[in-house]
Backbone of each chain as ProteinMPNN parsed JSONL, in Angstrom:
{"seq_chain_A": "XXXXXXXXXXXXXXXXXXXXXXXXXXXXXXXXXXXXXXXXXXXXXXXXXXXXXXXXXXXXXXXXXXXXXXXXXXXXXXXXXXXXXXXXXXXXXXXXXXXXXXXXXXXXXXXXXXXXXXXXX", "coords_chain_A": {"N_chain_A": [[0.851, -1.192, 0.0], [0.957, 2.193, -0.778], [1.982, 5.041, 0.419], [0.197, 8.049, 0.728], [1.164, 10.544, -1.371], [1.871, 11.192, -3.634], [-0.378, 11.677, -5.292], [-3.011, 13.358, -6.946], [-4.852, 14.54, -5.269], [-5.111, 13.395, -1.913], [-7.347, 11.805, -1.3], [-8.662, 8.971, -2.69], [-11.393, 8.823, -3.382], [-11.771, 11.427, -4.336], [-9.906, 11.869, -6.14], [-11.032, 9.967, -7.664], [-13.434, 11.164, -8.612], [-12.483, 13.744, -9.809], [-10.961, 12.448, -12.195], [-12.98, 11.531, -13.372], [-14.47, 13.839, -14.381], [-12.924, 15.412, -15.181], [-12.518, 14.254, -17.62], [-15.573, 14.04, -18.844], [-15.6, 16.765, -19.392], [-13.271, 16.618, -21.549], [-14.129, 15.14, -23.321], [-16.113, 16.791, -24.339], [-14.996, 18.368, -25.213], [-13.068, 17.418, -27.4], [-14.721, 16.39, -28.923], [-15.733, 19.16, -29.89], [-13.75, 20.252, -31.334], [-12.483, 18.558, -33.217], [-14.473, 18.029, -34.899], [-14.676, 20.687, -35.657], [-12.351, 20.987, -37.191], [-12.685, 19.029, -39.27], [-15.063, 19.545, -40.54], [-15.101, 22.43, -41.481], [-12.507, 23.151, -42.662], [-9.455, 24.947, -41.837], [-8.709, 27.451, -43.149], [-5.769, 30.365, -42.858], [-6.995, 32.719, -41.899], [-9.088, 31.801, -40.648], [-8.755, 30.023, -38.356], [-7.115, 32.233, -37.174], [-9.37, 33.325, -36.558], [-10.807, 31.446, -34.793], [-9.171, 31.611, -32.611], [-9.163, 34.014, -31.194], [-11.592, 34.332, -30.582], [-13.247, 35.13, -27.061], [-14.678, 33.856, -25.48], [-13.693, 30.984, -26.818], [-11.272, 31.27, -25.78], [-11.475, 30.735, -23.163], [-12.669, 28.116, -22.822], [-10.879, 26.653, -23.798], [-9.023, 26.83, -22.232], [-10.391, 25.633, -20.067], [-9.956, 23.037, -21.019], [-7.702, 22.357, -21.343], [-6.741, 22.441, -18.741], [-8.095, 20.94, -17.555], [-6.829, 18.662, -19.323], [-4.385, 18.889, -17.599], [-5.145, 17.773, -14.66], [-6.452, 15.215, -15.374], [-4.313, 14.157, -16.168], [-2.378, 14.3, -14.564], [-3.557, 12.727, -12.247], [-3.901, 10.165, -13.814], [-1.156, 9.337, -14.793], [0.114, 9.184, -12.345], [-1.749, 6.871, -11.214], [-0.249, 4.7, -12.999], [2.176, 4.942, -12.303], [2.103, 4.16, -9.818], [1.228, 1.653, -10.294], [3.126, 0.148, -11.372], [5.783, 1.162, -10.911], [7.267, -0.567, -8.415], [8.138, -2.12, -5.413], [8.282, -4.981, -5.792], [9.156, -5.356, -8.551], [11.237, -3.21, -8.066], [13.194, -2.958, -6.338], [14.046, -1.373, -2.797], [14.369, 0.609, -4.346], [12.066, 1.417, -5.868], [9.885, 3.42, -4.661], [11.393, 6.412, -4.178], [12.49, 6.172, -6.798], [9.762, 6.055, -7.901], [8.625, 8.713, -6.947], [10.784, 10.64, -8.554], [9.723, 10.191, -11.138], [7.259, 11.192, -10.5], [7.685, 13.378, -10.284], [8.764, 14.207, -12.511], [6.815, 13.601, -14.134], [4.548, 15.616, -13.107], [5.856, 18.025, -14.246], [6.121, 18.21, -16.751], [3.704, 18.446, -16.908], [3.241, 20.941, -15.82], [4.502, 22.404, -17.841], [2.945, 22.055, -20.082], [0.717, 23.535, -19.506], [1.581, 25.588, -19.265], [2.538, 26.64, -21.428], [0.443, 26.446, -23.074], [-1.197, 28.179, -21.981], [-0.118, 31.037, -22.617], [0.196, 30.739, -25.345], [-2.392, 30.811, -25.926], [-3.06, 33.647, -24.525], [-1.336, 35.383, -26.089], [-2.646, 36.4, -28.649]], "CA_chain_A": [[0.0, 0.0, 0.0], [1.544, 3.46, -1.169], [1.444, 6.609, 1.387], [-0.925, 8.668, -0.74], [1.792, 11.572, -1.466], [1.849, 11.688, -5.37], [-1.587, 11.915, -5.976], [-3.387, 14.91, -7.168], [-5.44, 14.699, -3.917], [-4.973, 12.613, -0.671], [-8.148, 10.891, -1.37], [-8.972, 7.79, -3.543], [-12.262, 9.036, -3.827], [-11.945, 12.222, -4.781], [-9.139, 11.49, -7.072], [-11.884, 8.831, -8.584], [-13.924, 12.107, -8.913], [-11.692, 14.604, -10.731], [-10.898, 11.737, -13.378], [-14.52, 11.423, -14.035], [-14.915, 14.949, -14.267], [-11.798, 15.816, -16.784], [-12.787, 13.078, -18.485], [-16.457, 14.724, -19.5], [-15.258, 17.885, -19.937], [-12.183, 16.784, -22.686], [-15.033, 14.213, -24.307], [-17.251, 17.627, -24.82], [-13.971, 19.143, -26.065], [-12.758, 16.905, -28.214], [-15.551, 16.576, -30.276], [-15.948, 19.893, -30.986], [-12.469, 20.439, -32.149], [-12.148, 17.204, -34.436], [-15.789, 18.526, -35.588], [-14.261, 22.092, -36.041], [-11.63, 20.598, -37.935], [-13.395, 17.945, -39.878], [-15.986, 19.996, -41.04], [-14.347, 23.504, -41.686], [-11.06, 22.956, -43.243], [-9.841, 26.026, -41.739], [-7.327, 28.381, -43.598], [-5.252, 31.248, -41.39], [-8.073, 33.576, -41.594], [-10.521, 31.424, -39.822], [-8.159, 29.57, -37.085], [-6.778, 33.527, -36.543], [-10.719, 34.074, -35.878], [-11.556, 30.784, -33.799], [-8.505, 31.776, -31.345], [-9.365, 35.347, -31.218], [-12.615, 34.468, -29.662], [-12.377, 34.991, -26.065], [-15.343, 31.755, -25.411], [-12.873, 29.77, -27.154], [-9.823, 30.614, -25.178], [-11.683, 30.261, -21.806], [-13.573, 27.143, -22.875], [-9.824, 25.843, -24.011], [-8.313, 26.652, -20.742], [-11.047, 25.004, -19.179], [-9.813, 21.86, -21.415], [-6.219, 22.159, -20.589], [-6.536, 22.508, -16.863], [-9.027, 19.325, -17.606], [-6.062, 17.832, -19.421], [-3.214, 18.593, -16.472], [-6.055, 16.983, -13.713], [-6.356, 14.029, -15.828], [-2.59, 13.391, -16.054], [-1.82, 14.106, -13.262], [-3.538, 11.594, -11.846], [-3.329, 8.944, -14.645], [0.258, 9.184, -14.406], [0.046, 8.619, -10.688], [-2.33, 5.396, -11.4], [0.578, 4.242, -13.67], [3.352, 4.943, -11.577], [1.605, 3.339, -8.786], [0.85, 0.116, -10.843], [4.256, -0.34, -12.208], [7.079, 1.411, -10.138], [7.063, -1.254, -7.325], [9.239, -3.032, -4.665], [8.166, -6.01, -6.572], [10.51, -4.708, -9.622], [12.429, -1.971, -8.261], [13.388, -3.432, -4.677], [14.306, -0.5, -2.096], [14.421, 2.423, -4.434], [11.032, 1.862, -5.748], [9.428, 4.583, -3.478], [12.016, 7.245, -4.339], [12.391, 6.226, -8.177], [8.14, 6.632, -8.322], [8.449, 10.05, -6.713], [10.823, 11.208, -9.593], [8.919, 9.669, -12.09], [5.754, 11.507, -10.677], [8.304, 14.776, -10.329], [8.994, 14.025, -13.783], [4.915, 13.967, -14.649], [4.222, 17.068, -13.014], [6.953, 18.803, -14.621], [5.563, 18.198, -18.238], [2.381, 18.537, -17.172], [3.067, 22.504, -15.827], [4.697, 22.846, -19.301], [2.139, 21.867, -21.081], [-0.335, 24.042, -19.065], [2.182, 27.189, -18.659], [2.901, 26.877, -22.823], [-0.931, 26.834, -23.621], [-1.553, 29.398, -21.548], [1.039, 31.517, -23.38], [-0.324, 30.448, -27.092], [-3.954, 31.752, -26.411], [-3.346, 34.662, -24.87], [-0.701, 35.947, -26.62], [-2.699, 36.355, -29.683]], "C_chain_A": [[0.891, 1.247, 0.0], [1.224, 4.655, 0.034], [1.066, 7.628, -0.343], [0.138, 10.412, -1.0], [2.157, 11.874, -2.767], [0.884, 12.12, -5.686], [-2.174, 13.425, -6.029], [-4.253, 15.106, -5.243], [-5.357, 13.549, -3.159], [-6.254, 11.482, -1.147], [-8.699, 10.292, -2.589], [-10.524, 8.749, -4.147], [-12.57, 10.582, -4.675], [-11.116, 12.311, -6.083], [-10.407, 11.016, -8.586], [-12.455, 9.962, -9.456], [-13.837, 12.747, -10.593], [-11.573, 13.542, -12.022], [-12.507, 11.872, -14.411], [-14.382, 12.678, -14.868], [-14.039, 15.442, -15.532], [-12.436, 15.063, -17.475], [-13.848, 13.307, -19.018], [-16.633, 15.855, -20.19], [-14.429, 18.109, -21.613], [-12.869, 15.678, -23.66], [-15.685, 15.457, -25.158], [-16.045, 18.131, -25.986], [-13.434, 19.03, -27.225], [-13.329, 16.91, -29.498], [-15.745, 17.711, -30.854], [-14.864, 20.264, -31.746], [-11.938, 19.41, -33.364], [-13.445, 17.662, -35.069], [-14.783, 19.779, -36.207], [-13.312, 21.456, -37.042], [-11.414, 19.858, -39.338], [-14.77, 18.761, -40.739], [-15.775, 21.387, -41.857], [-12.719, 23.013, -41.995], [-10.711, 24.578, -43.007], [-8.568, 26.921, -42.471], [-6.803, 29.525, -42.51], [-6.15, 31.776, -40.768], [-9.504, 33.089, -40.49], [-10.188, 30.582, -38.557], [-7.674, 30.543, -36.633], [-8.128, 33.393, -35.845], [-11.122, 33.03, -34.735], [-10.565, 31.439, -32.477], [-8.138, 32.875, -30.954], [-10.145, 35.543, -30.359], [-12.567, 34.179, -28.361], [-13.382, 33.639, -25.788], [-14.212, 30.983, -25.804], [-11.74, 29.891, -26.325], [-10.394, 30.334, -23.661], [-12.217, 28.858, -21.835], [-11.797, 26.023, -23.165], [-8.77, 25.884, -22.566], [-9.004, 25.78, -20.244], [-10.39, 23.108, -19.697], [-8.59, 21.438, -20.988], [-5.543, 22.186, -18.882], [-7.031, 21.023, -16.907], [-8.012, 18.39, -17.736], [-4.978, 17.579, -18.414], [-4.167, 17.746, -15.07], [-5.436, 15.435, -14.011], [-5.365, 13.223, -16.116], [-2.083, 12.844, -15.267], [-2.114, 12.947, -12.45], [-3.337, 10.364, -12.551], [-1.809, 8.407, -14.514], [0.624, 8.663, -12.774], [-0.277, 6.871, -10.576], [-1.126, 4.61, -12.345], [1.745, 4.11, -12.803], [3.102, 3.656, -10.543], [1.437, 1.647, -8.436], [2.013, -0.254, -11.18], [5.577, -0.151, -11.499], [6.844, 0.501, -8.834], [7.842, -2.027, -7.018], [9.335, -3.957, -5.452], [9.574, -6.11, -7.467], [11.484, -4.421, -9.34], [13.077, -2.031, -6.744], [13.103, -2.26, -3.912], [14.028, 0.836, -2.698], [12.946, 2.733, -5.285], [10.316, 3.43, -5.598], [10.159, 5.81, -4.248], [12.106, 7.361, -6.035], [10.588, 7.08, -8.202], [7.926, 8.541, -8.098], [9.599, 10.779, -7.694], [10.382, 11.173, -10.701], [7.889, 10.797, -12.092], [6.621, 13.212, -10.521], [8.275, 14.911, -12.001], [7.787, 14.853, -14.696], [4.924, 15.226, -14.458], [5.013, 18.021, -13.64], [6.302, 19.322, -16.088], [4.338, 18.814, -18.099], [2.249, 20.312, -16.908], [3.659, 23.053, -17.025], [4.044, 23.176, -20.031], [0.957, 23.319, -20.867], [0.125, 25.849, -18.965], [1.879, 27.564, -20.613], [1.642, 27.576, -23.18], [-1.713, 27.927, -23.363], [-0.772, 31.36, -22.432], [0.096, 31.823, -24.923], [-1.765, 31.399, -27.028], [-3.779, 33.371, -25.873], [-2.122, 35.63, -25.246], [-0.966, 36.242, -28.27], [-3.419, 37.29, -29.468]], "O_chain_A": [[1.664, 1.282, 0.957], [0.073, 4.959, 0.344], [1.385, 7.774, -1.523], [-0.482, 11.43, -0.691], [2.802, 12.904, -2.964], [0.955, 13.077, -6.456], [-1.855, 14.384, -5.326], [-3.928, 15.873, -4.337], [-5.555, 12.523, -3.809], [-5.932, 10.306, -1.315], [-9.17, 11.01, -3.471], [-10.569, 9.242, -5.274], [-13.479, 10.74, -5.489], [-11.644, 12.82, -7.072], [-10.58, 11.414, -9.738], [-12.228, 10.005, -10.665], [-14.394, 12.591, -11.68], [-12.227, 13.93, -12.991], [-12.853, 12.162, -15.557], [-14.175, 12.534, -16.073], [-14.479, 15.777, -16.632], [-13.193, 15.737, -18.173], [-13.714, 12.862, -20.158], [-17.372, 16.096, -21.144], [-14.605, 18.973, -22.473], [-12.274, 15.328, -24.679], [-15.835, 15.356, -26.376], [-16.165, 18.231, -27.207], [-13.24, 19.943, -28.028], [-12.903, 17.205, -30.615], [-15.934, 17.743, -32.07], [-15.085, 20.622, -32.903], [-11.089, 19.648, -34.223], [-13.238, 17.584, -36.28], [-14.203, 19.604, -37.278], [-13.91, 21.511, -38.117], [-10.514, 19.946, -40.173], [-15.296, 18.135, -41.659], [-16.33, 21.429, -42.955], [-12.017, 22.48, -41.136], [-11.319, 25.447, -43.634], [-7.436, 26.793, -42.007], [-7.352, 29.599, -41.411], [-6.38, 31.642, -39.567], [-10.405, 33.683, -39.897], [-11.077, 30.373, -37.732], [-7.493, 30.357, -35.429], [-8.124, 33.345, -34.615], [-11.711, 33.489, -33.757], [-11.133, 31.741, -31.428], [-7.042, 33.038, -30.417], [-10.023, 36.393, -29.477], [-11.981, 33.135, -28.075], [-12.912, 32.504, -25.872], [-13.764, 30.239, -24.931], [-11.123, 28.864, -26.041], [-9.657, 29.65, -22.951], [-12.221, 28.331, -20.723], [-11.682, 24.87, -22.75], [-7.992, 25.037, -22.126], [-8.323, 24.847, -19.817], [-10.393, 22.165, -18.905], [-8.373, 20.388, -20.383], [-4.493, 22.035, -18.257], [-6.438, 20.087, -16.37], [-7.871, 17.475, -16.926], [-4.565, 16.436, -18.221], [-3.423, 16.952, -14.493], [-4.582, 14.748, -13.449], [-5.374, 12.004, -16.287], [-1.576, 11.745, -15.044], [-1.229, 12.23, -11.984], [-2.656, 9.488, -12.017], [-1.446, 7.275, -14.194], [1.401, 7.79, -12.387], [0.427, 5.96, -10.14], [-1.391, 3.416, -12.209], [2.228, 2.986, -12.664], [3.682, 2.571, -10.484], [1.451, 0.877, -7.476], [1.948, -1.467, -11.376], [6.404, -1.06, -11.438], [6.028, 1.038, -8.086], [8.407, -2.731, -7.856], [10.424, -4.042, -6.02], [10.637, -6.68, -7.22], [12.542, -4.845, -9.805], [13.394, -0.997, -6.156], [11.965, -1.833, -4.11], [13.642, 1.851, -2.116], [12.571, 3.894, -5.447], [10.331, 4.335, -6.432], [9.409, 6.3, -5.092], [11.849, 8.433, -6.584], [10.318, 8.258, -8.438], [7.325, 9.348, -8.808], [9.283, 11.968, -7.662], [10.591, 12.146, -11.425], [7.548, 11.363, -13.13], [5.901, 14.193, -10.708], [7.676, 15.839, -12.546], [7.701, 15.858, -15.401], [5.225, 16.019, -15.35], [4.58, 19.147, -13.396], [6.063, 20.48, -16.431], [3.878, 19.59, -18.937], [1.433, 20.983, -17.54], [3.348, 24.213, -17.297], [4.128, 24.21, -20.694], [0.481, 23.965, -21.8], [-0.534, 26.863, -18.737], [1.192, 28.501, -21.017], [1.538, 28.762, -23.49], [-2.556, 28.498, -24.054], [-1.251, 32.489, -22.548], [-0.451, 32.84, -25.351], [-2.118, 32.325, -27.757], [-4.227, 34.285, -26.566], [-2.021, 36.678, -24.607], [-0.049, 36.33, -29.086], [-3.964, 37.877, -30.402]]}, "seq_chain_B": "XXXXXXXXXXXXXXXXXXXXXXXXXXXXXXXXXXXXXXXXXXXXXXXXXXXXXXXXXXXXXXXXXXXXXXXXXXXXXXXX", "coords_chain_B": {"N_chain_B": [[-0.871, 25.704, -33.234], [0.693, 27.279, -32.16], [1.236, 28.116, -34.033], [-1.058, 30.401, -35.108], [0.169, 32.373, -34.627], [1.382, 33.917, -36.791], [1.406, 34.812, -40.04], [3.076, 34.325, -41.825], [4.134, 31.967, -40.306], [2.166, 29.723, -40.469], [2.384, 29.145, -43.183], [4.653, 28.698, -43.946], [4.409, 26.062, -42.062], [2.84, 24.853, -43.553], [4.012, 23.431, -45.615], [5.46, 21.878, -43.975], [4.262, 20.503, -42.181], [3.291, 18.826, -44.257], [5.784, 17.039, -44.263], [6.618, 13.415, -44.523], [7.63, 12.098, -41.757], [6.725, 13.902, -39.763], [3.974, 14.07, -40.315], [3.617, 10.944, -40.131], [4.053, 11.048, -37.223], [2.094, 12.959, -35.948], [-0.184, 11.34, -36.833], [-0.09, 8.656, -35.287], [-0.275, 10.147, -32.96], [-3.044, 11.073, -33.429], [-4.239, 8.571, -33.223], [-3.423, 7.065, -31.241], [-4.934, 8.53, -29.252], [-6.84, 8.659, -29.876], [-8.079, 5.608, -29.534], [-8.128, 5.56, -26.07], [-10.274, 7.619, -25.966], [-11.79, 6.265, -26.972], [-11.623, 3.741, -25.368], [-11.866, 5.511, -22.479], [-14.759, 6.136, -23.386], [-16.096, 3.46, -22.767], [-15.301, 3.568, -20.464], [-17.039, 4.864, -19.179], [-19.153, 4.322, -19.6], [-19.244, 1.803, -18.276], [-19.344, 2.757, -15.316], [-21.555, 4.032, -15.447], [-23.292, 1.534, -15.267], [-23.284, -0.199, -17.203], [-22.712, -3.027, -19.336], [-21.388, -4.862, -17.123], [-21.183, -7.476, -17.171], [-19.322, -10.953, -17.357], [-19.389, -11.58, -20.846], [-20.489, -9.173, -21.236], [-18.283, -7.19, -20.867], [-16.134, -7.915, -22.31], [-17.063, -8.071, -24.594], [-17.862, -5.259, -25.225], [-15.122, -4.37, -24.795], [-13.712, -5.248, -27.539], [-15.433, -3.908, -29.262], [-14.699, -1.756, -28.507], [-11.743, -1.625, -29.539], [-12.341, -2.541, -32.314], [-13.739, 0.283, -32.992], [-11.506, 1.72, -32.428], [-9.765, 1.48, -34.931], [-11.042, 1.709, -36.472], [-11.44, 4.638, -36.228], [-8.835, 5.131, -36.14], [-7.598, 4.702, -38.785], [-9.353, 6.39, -40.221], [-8.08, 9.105, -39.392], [-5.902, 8.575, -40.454], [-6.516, 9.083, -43.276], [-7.139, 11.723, -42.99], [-5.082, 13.148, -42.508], [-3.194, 12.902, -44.114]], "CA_chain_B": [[-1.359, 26.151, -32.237], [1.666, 28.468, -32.147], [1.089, 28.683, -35.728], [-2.194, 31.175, -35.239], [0.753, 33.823, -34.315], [1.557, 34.959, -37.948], [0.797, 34.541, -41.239], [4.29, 33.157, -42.398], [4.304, 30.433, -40.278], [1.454, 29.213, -41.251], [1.587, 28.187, -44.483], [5.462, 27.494, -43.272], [4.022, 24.782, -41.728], [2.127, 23.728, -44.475], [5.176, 22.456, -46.165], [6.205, 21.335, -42.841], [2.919, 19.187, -42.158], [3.455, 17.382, -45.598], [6.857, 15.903, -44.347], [6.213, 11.906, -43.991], [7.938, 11.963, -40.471], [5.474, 14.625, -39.055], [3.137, 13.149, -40.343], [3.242, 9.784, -38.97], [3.938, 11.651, -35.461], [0.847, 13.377, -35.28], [-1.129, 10.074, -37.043], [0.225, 7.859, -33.879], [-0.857, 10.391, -31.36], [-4.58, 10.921, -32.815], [-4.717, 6.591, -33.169], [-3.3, 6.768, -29.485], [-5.883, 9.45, -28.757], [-8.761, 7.467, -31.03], [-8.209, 4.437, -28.58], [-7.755, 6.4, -25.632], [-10.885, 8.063, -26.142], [-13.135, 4.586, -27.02], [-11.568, 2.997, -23.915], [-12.301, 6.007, -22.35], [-16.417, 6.116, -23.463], [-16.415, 2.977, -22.087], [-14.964, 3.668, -18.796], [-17.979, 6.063, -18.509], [-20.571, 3.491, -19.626], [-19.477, 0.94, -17.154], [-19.386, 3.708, -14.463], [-23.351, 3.722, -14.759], [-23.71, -0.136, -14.902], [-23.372, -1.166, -18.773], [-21.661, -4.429, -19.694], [-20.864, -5.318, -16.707], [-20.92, -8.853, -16.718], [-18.288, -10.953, -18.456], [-19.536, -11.14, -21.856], [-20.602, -7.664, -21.831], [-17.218, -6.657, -20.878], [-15.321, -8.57, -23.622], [-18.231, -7.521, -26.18], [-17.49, -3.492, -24.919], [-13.885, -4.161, -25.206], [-14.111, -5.832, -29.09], [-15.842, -3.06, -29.895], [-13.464, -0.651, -28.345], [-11.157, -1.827, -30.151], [-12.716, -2.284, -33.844], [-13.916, 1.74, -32.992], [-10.775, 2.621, -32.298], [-9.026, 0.739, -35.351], [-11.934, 2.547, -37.565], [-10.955, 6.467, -36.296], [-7.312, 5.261, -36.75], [-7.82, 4.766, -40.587], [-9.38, 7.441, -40.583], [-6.99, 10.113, -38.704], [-4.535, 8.251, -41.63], [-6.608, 9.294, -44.54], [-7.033, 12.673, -43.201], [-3.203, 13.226, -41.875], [-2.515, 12.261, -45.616]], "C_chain_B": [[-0.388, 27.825, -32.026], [1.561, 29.029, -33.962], [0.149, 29.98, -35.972], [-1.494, 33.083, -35.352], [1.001, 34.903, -35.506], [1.31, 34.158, -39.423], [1.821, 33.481, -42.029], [4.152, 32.042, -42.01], [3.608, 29.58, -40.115], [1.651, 28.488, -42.29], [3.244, 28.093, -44.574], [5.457, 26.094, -43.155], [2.551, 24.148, -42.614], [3.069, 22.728, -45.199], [5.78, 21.809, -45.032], [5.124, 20.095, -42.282], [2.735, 18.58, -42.851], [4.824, 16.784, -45.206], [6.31, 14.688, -43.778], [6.308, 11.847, -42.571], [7.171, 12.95, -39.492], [4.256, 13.943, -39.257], [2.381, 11.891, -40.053], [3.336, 10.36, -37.06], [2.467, 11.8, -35.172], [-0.109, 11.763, -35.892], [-0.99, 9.404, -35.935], [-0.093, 8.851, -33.122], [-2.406, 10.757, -31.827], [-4.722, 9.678, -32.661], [-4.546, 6.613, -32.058], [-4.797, 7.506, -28.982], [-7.42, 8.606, -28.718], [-9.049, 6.612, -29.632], [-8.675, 4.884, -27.424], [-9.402, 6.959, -25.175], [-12.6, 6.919, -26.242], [-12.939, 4.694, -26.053], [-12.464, 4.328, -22.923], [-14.371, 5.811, -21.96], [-17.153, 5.006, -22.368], [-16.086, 2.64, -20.753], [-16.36, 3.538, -18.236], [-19.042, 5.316, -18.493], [-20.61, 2.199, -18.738], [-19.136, 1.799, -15.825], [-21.293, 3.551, -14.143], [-23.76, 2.206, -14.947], [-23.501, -0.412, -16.097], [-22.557, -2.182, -19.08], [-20.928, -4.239, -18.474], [-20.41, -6.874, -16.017], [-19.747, -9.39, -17.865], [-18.557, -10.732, -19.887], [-19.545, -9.932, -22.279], [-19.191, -7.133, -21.229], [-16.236, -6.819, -22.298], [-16.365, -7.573, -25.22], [-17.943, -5.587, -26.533], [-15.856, -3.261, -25.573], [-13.466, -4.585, -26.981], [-14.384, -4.75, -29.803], [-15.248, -1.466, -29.801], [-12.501, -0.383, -29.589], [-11.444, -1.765, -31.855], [-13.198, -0.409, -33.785], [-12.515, 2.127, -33.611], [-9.851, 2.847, -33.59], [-9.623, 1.864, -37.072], [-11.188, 4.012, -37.587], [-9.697, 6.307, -36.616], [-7.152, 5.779, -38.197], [-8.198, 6.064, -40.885], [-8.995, 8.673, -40.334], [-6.01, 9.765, -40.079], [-5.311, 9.095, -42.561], [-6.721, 10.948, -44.176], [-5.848, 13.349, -42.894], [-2.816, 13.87, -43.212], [-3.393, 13.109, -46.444]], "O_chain_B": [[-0.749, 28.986, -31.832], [1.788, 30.021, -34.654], [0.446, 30.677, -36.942], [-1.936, 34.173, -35.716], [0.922, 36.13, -35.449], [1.06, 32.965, -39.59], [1.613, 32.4, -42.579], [4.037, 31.076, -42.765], [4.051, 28.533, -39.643], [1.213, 27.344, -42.419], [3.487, 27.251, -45.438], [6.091, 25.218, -43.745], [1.658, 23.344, -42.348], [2.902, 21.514, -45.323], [6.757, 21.107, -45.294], [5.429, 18.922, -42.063], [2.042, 17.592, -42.602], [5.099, 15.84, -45.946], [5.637, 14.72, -42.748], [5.271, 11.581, -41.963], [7.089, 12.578, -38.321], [3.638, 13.324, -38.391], [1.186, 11.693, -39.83], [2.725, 9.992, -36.057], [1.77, 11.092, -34.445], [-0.707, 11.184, -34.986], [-2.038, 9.51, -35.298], [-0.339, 8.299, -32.049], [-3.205, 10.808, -30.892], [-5.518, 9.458, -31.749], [-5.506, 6.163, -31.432], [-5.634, 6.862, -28.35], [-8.379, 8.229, -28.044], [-9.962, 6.841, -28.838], [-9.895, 4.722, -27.407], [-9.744, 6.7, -24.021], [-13.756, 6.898, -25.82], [-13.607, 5.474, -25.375], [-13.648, 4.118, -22.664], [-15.005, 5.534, -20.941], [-18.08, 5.177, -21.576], [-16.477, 1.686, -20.081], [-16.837, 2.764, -17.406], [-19.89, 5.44, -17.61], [-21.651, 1.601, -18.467], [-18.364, 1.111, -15.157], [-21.976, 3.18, -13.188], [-24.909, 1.957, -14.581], [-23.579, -1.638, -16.012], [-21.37, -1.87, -18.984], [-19.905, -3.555, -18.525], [-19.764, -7.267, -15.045], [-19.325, -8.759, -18.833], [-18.028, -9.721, -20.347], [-18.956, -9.483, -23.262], [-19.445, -5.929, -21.256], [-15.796, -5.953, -23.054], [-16.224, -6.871, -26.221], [-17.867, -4.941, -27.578], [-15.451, -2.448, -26.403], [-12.685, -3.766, -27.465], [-13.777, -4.498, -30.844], [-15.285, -0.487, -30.546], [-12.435, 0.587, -30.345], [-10.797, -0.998, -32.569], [-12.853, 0.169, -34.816], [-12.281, 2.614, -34.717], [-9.214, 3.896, -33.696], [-9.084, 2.376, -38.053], [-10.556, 4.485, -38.531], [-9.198, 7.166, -37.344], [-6.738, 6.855, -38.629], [-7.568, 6.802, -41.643], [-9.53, 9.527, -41.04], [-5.438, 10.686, -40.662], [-4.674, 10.131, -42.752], [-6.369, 11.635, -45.135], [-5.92, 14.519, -43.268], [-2.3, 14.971, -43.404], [-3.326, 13.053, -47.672]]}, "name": "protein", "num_of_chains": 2, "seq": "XXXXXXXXXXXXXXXXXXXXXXXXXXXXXXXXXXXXXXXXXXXXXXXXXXXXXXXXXXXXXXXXXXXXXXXXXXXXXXXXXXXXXXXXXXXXXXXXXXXXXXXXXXXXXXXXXXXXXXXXXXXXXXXXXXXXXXXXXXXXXXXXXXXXXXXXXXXXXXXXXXXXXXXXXXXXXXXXXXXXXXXXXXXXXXXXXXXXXXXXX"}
């Protein structure tokens, strides 16, 4: 059993939560952007205009916060399942917590970059 | 995404989105995504009770899978 110190939150259940929860949000998201994409073939003029609109950059933050949640813990559930005494004898424990240093690292990248891209336009 | 910034590098990266090796990049991460995205659905549908006995698990997962195998193909033909 793991001391619960990687996880996005202390508790299993709430953890369970948040997954859910990203996880409806970047379903809604998805589709409309593979729609937007798929349907509109968009040239400069009209991907300048979708990421102009401020709805779209708050509705895309809302997706990219969705996506660092959903990492965050996925990556956790991975670590959790795989980095283990079993395998990794003693250093286990200490390997998983750079691993999940690792995760979070990318994951404020990802979330600092995107933040960056929309509103710097 | 960074592309929206100017006009050049845009259509830059139009000749840059026809190289083969970009190309398969982004194809392997929507097919990862595709999958990803099935498995996913059906997290959500055995979350409220659906297929959850064995068959209907296997039958969910089958069909995961042929989904996912479908949007692949087709992430290829539009990549391409």
């Amino acid at each position: 059993m793991v001391a619960q110190v990687g996880s996005l939150s202390r508790n299993g259940l709430l953890d369970f939560v948040f997954q859910r929860l990203s996880a409806y949000i970047l379903t809604l998201y998805t589709a409309f952007i593979v729609g937007f994409f798929l349907f509109t073939k968009p040239d400069y003029e009209e991907l300048a205009a979708l990421f102009a609109a401020t709805p779209f950059k708050w509705v895309t933050l809302l997706a990219v916060l969705s996506v660092a949640v959903h990492a965050w813990i996925g990556t956790w559930i991975i670590g959790t399942d795989y980095i283990r005494p079993f395998s990794f004898g003693r250093f286990a424990a200490p390997l998983r917590g750079l691993y999940q240093l690792g995760c979070v690292s990318l994951n404020f990248v990802y979330v600092a970059w995107c933040i960056h891209i929309l509103w710097s336009l | 995404m960074a592309v929206s910034s100017e006009t050049n590098f845009l259509h830059i990266q139009e000749e840059w989105l026809k190289t083969p090796l970009i190309q398969f990049v982004v194809w392997a991460c929507l097919s990862g995504l595709a999958y990803h995205f099935c498995a996913g659905i059906r997290h959500m549908l055995l979350d409220f009770g659906y297929f959850e006995s064995i068959s209907g698990g296997q039958i969910s997962a089958w069909v995961t899978i042929i989904f996912s195998i479908i949007l692949s193909v087709l992430s290829g033909v539009w990549v391409w």
